[in-house]
C-alpha positions in Angstrom: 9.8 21.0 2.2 8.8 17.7 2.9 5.5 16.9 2.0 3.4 14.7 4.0 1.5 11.4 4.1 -2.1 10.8 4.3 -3.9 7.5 4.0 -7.5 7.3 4.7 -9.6 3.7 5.1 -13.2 3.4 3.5 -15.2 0.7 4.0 -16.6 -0.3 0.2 -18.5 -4.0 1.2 -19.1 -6.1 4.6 -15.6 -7.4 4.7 -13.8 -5.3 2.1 -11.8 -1.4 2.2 -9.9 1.1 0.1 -6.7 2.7 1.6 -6.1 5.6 0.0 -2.3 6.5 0.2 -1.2 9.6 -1.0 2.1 12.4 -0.5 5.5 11.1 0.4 6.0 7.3 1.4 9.3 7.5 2.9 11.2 6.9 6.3 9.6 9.3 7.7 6.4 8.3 7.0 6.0 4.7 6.6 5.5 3.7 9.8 2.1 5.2 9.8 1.3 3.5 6.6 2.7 0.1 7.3 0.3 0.4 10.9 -2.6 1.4 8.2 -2.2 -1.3 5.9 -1.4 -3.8 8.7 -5.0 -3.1 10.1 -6.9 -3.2 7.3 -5.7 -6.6 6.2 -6.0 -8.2 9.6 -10.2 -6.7 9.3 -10.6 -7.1 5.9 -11.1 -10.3 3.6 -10.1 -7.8 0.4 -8.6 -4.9 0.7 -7.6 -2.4 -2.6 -4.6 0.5 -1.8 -5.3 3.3 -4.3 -1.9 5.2 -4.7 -3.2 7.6 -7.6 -2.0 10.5 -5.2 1.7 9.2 -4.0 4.0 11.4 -5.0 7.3 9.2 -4.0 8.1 6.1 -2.9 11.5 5.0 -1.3 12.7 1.5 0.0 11.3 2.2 3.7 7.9 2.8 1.7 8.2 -0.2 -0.6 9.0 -2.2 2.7 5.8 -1.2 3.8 3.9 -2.3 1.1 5.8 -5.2 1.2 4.5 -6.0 4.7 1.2 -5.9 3.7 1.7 -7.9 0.9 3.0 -10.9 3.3 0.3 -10.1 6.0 -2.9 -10.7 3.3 -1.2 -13.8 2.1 -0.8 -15.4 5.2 -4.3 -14.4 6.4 -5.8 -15.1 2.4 -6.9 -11.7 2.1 -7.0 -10.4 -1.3 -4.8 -7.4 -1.3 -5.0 -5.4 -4.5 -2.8 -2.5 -5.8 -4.5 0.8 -7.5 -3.6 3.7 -9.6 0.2 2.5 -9.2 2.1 5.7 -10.1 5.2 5.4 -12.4 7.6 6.0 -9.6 6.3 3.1 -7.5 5.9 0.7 -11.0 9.6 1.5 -11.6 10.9 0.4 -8.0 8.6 -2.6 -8.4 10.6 -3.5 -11.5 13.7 -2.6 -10.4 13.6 -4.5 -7.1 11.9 -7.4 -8.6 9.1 -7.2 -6.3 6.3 -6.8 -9.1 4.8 -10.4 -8.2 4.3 -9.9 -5.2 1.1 -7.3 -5.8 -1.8 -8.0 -8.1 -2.3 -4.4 -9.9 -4.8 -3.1 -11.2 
């Protein structure tokens, strides 16, 4: 069974947001979380992804986070990483991609 995705967006200041990300960030469904994130950067002058409740991560996922990563940086917004489960800090460390998040 193949669990699903949800990612809600909460407003926490005037020009500031939480995604919450949380189920199965895969091929399946990280398109809906790279459209997510991609919005909330492009609204937001900080925005904070809490992933306490992701359950996997693969390399379509990490893309996505990736994505968002380049987005905030060329529109300086302050993108922030949450809660970073150990099977998203391990692919950050394998792929070498660690730098490009700050994590909190």
């Amino acid at each position: 069974m193949h669990e699903t995705i949800r990612v809600d967006q909460k407003a926490t200041g005037p020009d500031s947001c939480r995604v919450t990300v949380s189920g199965d960030l895969d091929l399946v469904t990280a398109g809906n979380v790279r459209q997510a994130l991609q919005t909330a950067v492009a609204e937001n002058r900080v925005v904070v992804i809490d992933l306490g409740g992701l359950t996997f991560c693969d390399c379509t996922g990490l893309s996505a986070l990736l994505a968002a990563a380049r987005a905030a940086q060329a529109g300086d917004v302050e993108l922030r990483l949450r809660t970073v489960p150990y099977v998203l800090a391990r692919i950050l460390r394998l792929s070498g991609t660690r730098d490009a998040f700050t994590i909190e």
